[in-house]
Structures are given as structure tokens and as C-alpha cells.
N, C-alpha and C positions, 0 to 999 in steps of 0.2 A: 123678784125671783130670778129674772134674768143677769141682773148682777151678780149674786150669790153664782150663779154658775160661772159664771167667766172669772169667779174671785178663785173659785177652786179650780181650774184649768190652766190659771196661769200660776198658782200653788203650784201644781203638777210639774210644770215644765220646770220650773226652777229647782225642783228638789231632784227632775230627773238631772240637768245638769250638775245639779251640787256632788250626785252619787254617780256619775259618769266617772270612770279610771283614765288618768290625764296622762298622755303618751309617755314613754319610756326614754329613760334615758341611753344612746347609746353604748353597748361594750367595746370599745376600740382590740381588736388582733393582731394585725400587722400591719407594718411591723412591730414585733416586739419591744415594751420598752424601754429605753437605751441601749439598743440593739443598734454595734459599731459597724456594721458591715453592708447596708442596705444599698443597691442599687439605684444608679439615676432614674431609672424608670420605676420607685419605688412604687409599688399600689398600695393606697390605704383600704384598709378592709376593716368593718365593723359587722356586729350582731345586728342584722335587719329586729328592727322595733314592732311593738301592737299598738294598734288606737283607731280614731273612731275615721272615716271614711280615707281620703289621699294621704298617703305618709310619705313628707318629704324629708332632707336630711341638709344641714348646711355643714359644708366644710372648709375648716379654714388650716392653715401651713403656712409660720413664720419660723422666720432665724430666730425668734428670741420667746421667753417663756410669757411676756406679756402682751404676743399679739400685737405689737407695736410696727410690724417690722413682714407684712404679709406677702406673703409669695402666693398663696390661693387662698381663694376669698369666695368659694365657692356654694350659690344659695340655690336652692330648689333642686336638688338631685334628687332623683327617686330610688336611685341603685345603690345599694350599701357598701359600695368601695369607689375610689378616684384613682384613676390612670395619671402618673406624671411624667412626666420628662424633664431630661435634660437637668436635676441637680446637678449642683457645682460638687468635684470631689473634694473629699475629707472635712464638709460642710455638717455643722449638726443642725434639726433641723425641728420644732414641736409642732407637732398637730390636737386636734381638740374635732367632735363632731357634735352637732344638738340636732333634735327631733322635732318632725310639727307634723297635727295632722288637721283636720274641718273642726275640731277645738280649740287646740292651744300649742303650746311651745313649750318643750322642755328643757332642764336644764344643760350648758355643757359639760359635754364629758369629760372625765379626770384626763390630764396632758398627757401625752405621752410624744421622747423625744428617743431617735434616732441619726445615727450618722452613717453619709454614705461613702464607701471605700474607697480610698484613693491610691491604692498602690498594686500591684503587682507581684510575680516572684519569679526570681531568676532560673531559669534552669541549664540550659548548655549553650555556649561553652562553659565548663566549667571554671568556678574562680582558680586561679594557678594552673590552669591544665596548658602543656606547651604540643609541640607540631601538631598544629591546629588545621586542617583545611586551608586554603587560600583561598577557599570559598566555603564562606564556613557560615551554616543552618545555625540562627540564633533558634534558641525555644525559653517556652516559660510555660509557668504552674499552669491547669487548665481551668481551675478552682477559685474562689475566692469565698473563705470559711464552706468550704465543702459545695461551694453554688456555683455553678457556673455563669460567669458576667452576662450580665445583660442588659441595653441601655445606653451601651458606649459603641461607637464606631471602629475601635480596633486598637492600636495600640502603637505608639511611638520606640523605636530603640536606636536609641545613640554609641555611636562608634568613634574613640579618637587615638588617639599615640601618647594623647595627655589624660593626667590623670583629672585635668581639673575641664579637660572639654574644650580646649581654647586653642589649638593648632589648629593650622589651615587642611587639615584632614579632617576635619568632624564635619563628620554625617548624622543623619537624621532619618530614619528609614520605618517609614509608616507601613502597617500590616491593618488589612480589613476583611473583608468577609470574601469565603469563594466557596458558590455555587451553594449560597445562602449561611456559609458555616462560617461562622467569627474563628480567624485563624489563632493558632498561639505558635506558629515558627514563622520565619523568616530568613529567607537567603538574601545575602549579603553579595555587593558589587565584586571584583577579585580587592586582596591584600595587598600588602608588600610582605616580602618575603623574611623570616624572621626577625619580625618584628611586633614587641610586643605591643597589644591592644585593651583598651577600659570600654568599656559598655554596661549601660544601666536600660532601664523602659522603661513607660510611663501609661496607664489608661487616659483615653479623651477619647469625647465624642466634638459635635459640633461647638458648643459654650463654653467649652472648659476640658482643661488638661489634667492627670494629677500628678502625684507626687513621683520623683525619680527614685527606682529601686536603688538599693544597696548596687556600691561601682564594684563590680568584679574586672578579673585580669586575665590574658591568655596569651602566646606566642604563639605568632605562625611558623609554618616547616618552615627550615630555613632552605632548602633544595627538597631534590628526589633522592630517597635512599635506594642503593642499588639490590636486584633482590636475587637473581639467576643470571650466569652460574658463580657459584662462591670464588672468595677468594682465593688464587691458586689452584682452581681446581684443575684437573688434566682430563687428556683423553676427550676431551669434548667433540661430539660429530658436527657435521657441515650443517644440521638442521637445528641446532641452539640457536634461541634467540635469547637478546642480551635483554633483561628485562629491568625494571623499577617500580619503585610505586606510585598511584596516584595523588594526587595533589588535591584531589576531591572526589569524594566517595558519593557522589551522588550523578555523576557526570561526567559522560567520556568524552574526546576528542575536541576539548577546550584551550588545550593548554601547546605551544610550542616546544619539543624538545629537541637538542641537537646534543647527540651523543659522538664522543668521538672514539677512535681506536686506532692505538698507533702501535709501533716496535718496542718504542720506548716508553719509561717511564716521564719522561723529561716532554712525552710528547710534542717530538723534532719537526717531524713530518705526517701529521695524522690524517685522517681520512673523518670526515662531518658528515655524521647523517642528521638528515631531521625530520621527526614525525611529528604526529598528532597525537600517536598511538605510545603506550608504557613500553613501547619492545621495539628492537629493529632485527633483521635477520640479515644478515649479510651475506655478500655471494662469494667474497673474495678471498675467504679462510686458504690458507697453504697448509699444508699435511707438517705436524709435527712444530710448527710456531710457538710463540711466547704471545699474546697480544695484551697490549694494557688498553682499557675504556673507562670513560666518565661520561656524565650526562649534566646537564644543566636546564632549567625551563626558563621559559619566559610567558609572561601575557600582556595585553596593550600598557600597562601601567608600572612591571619591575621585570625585572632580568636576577636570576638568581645564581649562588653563586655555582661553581662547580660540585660537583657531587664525591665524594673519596675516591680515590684511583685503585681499583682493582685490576687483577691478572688472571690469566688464564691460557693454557697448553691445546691444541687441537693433538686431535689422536696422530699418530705420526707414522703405524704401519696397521698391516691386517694380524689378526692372533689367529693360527690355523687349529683346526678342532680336529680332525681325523683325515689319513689315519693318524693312528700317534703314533710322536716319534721313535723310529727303532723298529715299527713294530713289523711283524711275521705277516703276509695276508695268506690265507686259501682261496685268492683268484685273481685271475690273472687282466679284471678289470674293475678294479678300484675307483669310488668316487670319492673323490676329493671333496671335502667342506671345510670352511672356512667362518669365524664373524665377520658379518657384513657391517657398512657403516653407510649412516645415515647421508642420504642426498649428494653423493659419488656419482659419477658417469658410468664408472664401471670395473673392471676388477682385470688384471695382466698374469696369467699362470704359469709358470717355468718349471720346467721337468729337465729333469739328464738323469744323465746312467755314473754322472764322474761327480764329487763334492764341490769341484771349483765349478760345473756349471759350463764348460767346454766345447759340449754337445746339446746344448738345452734347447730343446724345442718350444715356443709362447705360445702358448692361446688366450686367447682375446676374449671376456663373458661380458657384454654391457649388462646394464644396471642394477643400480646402486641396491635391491634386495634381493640381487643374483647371492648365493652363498655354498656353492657346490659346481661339480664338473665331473663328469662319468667320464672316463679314459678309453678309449680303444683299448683292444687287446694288449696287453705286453708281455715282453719276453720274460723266464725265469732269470732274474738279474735283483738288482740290490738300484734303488731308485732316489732322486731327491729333485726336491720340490718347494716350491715359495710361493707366494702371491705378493701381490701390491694392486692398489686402489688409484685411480687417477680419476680429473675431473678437468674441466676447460682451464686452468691454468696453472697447474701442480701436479703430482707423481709422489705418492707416497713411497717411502723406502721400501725394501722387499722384508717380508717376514724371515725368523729366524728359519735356514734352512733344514729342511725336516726329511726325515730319509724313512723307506720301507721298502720289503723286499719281498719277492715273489717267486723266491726260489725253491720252496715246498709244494708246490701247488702244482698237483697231478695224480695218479693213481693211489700213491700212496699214502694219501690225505684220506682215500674213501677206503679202508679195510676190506670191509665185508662183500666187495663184489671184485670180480675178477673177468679180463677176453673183454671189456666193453668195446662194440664196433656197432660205427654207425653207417649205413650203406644204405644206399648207391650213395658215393660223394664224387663227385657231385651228383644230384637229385634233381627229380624234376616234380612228380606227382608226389609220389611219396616217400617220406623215412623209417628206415628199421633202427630199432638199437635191440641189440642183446650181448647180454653178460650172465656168468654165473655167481648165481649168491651161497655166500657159506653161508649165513644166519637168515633164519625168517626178521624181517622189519619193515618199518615204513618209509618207503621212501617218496623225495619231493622231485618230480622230474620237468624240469623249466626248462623251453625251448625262445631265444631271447635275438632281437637283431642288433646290429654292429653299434647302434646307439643306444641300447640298453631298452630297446621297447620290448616287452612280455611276450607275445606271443600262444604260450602253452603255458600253464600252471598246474599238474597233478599229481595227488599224492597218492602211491599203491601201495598196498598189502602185498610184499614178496616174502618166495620161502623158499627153502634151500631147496638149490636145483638149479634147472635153466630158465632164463626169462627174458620175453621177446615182448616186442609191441612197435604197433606202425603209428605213425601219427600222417594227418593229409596236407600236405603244404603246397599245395596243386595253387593255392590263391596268394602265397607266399611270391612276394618283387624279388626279383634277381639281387642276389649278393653273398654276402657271408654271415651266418648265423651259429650260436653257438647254443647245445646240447649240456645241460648241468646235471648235475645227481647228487642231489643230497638229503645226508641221514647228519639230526642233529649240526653239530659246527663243520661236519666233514664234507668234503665235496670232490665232486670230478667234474673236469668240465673236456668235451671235445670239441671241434668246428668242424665247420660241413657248407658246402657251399650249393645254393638255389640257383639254376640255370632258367 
């Protein structure tokens, strides 16, 4: 009896293993396959399997479809994908995974082969593109089929004057990771100056380098182009700076520049400046000059050549604005304005009574954004007048002389009032004026000192008849002051003297 039982118990066991389901074979994922683009750090990744207790996985990765030939050889993993490193680029490569669990082993999976990418792609400078930087930002794609690299330590980019790599100029200029970010530019050492340049790239990590991009071509500047002020231009103020442009757009105050500026063309006897900076400003402008300037750079490595010879006129006198010429005034103190010019010392003004200037009286206005001059009183007379500009070593010409007269200007400028007297003159406390008005209007009646400061400013409602009014000048400084009245452009004006 006891036999009979252990004959069906161990029936039992063998039919449960006969009808046990024997582990799975696995689906390989990714990479896809023959999928040309895979990274050095390619991970294999498969469909995790079912079966009966521990499910382990082996994997294996050779160069070749029969496994002859093993790069991983990897048994007992538990996890359904393998981390790699370091493929070699433009390497193809086949993998296969099998399953096992506290049963059995199954078969391997169908192969699948991919390649990892070896190349790169160009992006600026561009191929043919000329006045390049002399410090000129290589870049490239950031992509590789739509992925960004990963895998690789950075990337090589070669620089030579040949087209085949093999002058004593070729560089070799690795780019890697900043501040964890795998770069895709690179700044370059300085150039030589118009000269043309081939450069390709490469990926590579620590094992292995890959393939060299397509060779493109570029020129550098061959100098600085000059940018302000144009050629021939005129009129230029003492505040122009002679400018050009940079030689790298990404960074200032790298580069030597010595700018000259002479009489001549021929530049006989010039004057060298030199900056750091795209601009110089000079101090030594003369009113009315020709000056020709060039610029040229340098950095520890080339000297470049001269830059075109431009020209240019500095302004040569003042242009006077009012009054204008010829013209009539209604009052017998006039301020003179003028355009001013830029970073002058100051400005010289000349007045007479005769054209030749015989009896001219100067005054002196310093600086350079002075642009007018209020006149004392003057007589009913016919007047001319100029300016000129001067600075620590020069005197501009005098403007064209300009004439106005002031021989209208008096009662019969203001119609509609008549008798104006202004008393006590001299005054001490206070002033009276009165006159009589033919018409009711409005007038503006301005009480002003010998240098044109305000004083009083009010406008009244008169009407036909007599009209008087005091004003208090009790706080009024001793001198001479003048009394106006006016309607519209019309005016009177009297003086009256504060004791």
C-alpha cells in the first residue's frame, strides 16, 4: 500500500513539471533594430519575462552576428536592460538576450544589430562665409538623428590654413562639458588676419574618436572697417569720435588699435593714437580743417593691415539764429542766439554800429552749450554783429556778419496809449506809471533789471481813459531798470532809475 502511494506522488510531481510553462523568451527594444545612430552609452533594453521563482537574464554584445567576437558576455542580471559604455564610433554592433528562472533556460532572442554614430555636423562658421571674427565661436548641430549625444566627452575641432590639415598652424581644439552641459561651441585662439581658414569636428570620448565632419572654409577680417564719421563728411564738432568696428563680437578690449590722423593724404606727419577701445576722441581738432585717419589692429600673433583712408572737415565757424538778418526789432534789448558747438571753450561776440566792425565792442560767453547773449540797452541805431567759437588751441572764423536795427522802437510801436510817465525817476519806494488809453485792451506790463531779470510780470484789463498804477520797488538793489508795455507784438519801453 505504501508503495502505491509514493508510486502516485511522484506521478504527481512529474506531470506538475511536464505542465509547468517554461520561461519566456525575451523581446529585445532598444535599440531598434538596425538602428544607425545609437550612442556609446547605448542601453539594451528588453520586455522583462514570467516564470517560476528568480528570473535571471544573460546578455551578450559582439561585433559580429555569430557571437564569435564578444564585447559583453553578461550572465545573471536580474534587470531587463544593460548600461554600456564607451562603444567605439561608426562600430556596428549585435546583441541577443535569453531567460532562466528555478526551472529552465530559454531560448535566445532574435539578434538584433545597431550602429553607433560617428560623426557630427557643422554649423558656423559658415562654409564660404568671409570677414569672420579673428576670434571666431566655432558651433555645431546640437542633435544627433533628433537626440542629443550622449556618451562621449566633447568633441574635437580642427583649424588649419590647409586644406589637407598639415601646416604648422593646425590646431586641435577639444570642447567638453560646462557646469554639467556637454558644450556644442567653441572659441578659438586669435587668427591671422585675412586669411582664409578649413575646419571639420570630430566626437570622442576616452576610447575612441570619430569620424571628421565634412571640411568647410572661411576668411577672416582682413583689418577694421571704419564706421563714423563718413567719408567726407563736414561740419563735424570737437565731440566726434572716430570710430570702427569690432574684430569680435563677443569681447571688448582685446584687441590693439592705432589709429592715425594727419593733413594729408599721403600721411607725412601723423599723429598715432592707440586704444583698446573701437573709438578714439581727439583733443586737438582746429576749427575749419581737412583731417584724413586710418586704423589698423594688432594681437600677440598678426599685425593687420591699414584700414581705407577716410576724410573729414571739422565745422569751421558759428551759424547765428536771431535775430535775423536785416531784421526791424521793437526793443531796444535784443538777445542774441546762435548754434553752439559741441566741446568748445567758449564763444567771442562782436557788436558795432559801422559794417567794417571799427567800433566793435567783444564779449566773452565761456562754455561750449552757451548759445545766446542778452545786450544792454541800446541806442535807436542800425547794429551788426558775429560770433566765433574758440577752444585751448584754435579760434574759429567769425560768422557771417549779421545786422538789425532798433530804430523803431518807441511810443510809436505801442498805438493805443499815449503821456506814458513813469515817476519819481529816480525812485526809491515806489513807481507810478500812467498814460492814456484810446481803446479798451489787454495789456502786459514787465518791470525788468539791466540784465534782463523779471522783476514784475502783469497783465491788465484797460479801458478808454486814464490809467495809473503803483508798483513797490522799496526791495529793489540800486540801478537802472526798465518799464515795458505791451499789447500783442507792440511795445513801449521807458527807464527809470532805483536809488
Amino acid at each position: 500500500m505504501m508503495k502505491k502511494f509514493y508510486g502516485i506522488f511522484i506521478m504527481l510531481i512529474v506531470v506538475q513539471f511536464s505542465f509547468a510553462q517554461k520561461v519566456t523568451v525575451p523581446q529585445l527594444k532598444s535599440p531598434e533594430n538596425e538602428y544607425e545612430f545609437a550612442m556609446p552609452n547605448a542601453i539594451l533594453d528588453w520586455d522583462a519575462v514570467s516564470g517560476v521563482g528568480e528570473i535571471t537574464y544573460h546578455v551578450q554584445l559582439a561585433t559580429d552576428d555569430a557571437f564569435t567576437d564578444l564585447i559583453v558576455d553578461q550572465e545573471a542580471t536580474s534587470i531587463s536592460a544593460y548600461y554600456n559604455e564607451y562603444l567605439l564610433f561608426g562600430n556596428q554592433y549585435y546583441w541577443r538576450v535569453k531567460s532562466s528562472d528555478d526551472i529552465g533556460v530559454s531560448e535566445w532572442s532574435e539578434t538584433y544589430t545597431f550602429t553607433v554614430f560617428s560623426e557630427g555636423q557643422n554649423k558656423k562658421p559658415k562654409d564660404g562665409s568671409d570677414n569672420v571674427d579673428i576670434l571666431p565661436r566655432f558651433q555645431w548641430k546640437k542633435t544627433i538623428d533628433g537626440n542629443t549625444p550622449t556618451g562621449i566627452d566633447g568633441f574635437d575641432i580642427e583649424v588649419d590654413t590647409s586644406a589637407n590639415f598639415d601646416s604648422p598652424l593646425s590646431r586641435i581644439y577639444t570642447s567638453g562639458y560646462e557646469d554639467g552641459d556637454l558644450m556644442f561651441e567653441l572659441k578659438a585662439d586669435y587668427l591671422m588676419f585675412g586669411t582664409v581658414y578649413y575646419w571639420h569636428l570630430r566626437p570622442m570620448h576616452a576610447q575612441d574618436a570619430g569620424t571628421w565632419t565634412e571640411t568647410w572654409s572661411f576668411e577672416t577680417a582682413l583689418g577694421v572697417e571704419l564706421k563714423t564719421p563718413g567719408n567726407n563728411e563736414s561740419n563735424i564738432e570737437f565731440d566726434e569720435k572716430l570710430q570702427w568696428s569690432k574684430l569680435d563680437s563677443d569681447t571688448n578690449n582685446i584687441f590693439e588699435f592705432t589709429c592715425q590722423i594727419s593733413l594729408d593724404e599721403a600721411f607725412t606727419d601723423p599723429v598715432s593714437l592707440i586704444t583698446k577701445y573701437t573709438y578714439v576722441q581727439p583733443d586737438f581738432y582746429k576749427f575749419g580743417t581737412e583731417y584724413f585717419w586710418r586704423v589698423k589692429a594688432a594681437h600677440p600673433y598678426d599685425v593687420s593691415p591699414w584700414s581705407e583712408v577716410r576724410s573729414f572737415s571739422t565745422v569751421g565757424s558759428i551759424e547765428l539764429k536771431s535775430p535775423n538778418n536785416g531784421q526791424a526789432l521793437n526793443t531796444y534789448r535784443p538777445v542774441l542766439k546762435w548754434t553752439n558747438i559741441a566741446s568748445v571753450s567758449g564763444y567771442e561776440l562782436r557788436l558795432s554800429k559801422n559794417s567794417d566792425n571799427s567800433d566793435a565792442e567783444y564779449f566773452v560767453i565761456p562754455g561750449a552749450s552757451s548759445n545766446n547773449y542778452p545786450l544792454n540797452t541800446l541806442d535807436a541805431s542800425m547794429y551788426y554783429w558775429s560770433v566765433r567759437a574758440f577752444n585751448g588751441n584754435d579760434t574759429s572764423a567769425w560768422a557771417d556778419n549779421y545786422s538789425f536795427s532798433t530804430l523803431n522802437v518807441g511810443i510809436n510801436e505801442l498805438g493805443n496809449i499815449s503821456n506814458l510817465s513813469v515817476f519819481p525817476n529816480p525812485a526809491t519806494n515806489d513807481v507810478n506809471i500812467g498814460f492814456l488809453v484810446l481803446q479798451n485792451a489787454d495789456l502786459t506790463i514787465t518791470i525788468s533789471d539791466i540784465l534782463g531779470k523779471t522783476m514784475v510780470e502783469e497783465t491788465v484789463e484797460v479801458v478808454s481813459g486814464e490809467f495809473r498804477k503803483s508798483f513797490d520797488i522799496s526791495k529793489y538793489d540800486s540801478g537802472i531798470y526798465f518799464l515795458e508795455i505791451k499789447n500783442g507784438e507792440s511795445n513801449i519801453v521807458k527807464k527809470f532809475v532805483v536809488k
